[in-house]
C-alpha positions as CSV (number, residue, x, y, z in Angstrom):
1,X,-38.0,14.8,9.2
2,X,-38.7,17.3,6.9
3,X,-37.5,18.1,3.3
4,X,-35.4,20.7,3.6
5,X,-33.3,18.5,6.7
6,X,-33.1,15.4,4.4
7,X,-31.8,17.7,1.7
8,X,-29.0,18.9,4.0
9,X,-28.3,15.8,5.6
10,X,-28.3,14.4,1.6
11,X,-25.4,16.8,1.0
12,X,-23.6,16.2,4.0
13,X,-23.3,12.8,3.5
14,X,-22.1,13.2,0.1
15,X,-19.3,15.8,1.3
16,X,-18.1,13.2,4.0
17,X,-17.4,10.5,1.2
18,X,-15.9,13.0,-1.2
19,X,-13.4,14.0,1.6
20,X,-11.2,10.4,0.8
21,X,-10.2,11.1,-2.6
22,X,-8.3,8.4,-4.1
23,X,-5.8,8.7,-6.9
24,X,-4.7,6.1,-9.5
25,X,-0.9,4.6,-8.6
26,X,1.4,3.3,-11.7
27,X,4.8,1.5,-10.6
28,X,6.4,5.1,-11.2
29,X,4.9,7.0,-8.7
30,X,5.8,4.4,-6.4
31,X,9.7,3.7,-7.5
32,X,10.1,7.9,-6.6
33,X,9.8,6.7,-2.7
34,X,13.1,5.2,-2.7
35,X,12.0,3.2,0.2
36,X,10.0,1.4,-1.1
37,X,11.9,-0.3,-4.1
38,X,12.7,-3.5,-2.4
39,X,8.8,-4.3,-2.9
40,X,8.9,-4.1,-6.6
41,X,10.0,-7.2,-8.2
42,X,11.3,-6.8,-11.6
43,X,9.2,-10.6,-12.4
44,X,5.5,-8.7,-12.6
45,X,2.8,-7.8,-14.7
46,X,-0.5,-6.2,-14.3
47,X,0.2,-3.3,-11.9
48,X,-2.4,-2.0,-10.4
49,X,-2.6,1.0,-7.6
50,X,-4.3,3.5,-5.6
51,X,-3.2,6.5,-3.6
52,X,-5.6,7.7,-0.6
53,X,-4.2,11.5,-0.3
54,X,-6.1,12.2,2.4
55,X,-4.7,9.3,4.3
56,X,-1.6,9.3,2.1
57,X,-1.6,5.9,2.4
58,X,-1.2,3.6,-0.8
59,X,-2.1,0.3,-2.1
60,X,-1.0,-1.8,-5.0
61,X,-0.5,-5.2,-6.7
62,X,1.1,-6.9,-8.9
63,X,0.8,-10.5,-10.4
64,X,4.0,-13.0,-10.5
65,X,4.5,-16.1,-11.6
66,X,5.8,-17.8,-9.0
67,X,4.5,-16.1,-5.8
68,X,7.1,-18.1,-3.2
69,X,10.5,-17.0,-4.3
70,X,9.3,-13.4,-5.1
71,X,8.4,-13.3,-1.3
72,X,12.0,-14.6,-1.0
73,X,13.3,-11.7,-3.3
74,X,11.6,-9.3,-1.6
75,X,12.6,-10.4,1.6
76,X,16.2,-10.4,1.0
77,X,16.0,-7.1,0.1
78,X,14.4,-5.8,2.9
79,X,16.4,-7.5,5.1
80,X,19.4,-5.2,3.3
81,X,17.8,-2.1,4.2
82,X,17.3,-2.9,7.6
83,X,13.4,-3.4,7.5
84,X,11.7,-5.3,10.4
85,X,9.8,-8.1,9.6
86,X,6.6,-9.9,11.5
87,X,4.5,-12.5,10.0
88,X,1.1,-11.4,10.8
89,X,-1.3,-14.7,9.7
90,X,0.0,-17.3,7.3
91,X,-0.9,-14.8,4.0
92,X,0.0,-11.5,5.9
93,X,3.9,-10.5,6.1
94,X,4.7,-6.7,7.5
95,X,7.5,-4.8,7.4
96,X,8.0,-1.8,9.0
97,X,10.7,1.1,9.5
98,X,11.2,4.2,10.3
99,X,12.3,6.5,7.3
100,X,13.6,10.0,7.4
101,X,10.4,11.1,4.7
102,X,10.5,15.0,5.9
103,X,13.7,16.3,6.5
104,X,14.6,15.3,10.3
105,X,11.8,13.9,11.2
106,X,11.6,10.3,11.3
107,X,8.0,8.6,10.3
108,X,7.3,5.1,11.0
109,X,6.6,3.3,7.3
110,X,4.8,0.1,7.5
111,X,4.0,-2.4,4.5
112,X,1.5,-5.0,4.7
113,X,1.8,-8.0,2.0
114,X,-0.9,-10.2,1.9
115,X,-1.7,-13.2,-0.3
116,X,-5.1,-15.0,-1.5
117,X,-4.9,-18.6,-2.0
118,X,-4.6,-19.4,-5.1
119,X,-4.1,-15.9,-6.9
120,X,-1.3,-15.0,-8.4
121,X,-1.4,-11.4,-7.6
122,X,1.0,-10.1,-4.4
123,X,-0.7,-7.1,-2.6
124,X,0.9,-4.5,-0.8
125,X,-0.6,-2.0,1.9
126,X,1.5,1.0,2.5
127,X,1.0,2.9,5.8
């Protein structure tokens, strides 16, 4: 291979990772999506977030202290707004629903929560 094909193969490799551009997610960018306010627990510190816009799929996590009956919380709240729930694995919960997010047309929203032994921290995967 010669120079001048490793340079463009250099640059084209760089353009495909620059394509998934991720932004930074704080816990008010995700209250706006009314939908998704029965995964916010109002017993958390340390929010952290991203925002894949290519994929427009986020991710964030919070820390609780007592990991059990925020799961419950959570849960109960769901349950009100009619989300469906399947345990995935014994530290994977999702919850899924289809939500009016353009005007009529419905998309199919689903929310992965997983939790790490021993960590503290809830995480949630928004699809």
């Amino acid at each position: 291979m010669n120079s001048a094909n490793r340079i463009i193969l250099f640059f084209m490799s760089i353009a495909l990772f620059a394509c998934n551009e991720n932004l930074s997610l704080n816990e008010e960018d995700v209250i706006k999506y009314d939908y998704l306010k029965p995964f916010i627990s109002s017993d958390k510190v340390g929010f952290k977030g991203n925002h894949n816009i290519d994929s427009e799929d986020f991710e964030f996590s919070y820390e609780v202290e007592n990991t059990k009956s925020v799961l419950n919380e959570i849960d109960e709240r769901a349950k009100k707004e009619s989300w469906n729930k399947r345990n995935l694995n014994a530290n994977t919960i999702s919850y899924s629903k289809e939500i009016e997010i353009f005007k009529s047309q419905l998309s199919l929203v689903v929310v992965n929560i997983k939790i790490l032994e021993n960590d503290d921290r809830i995480y949630f995967e928004v699809k």
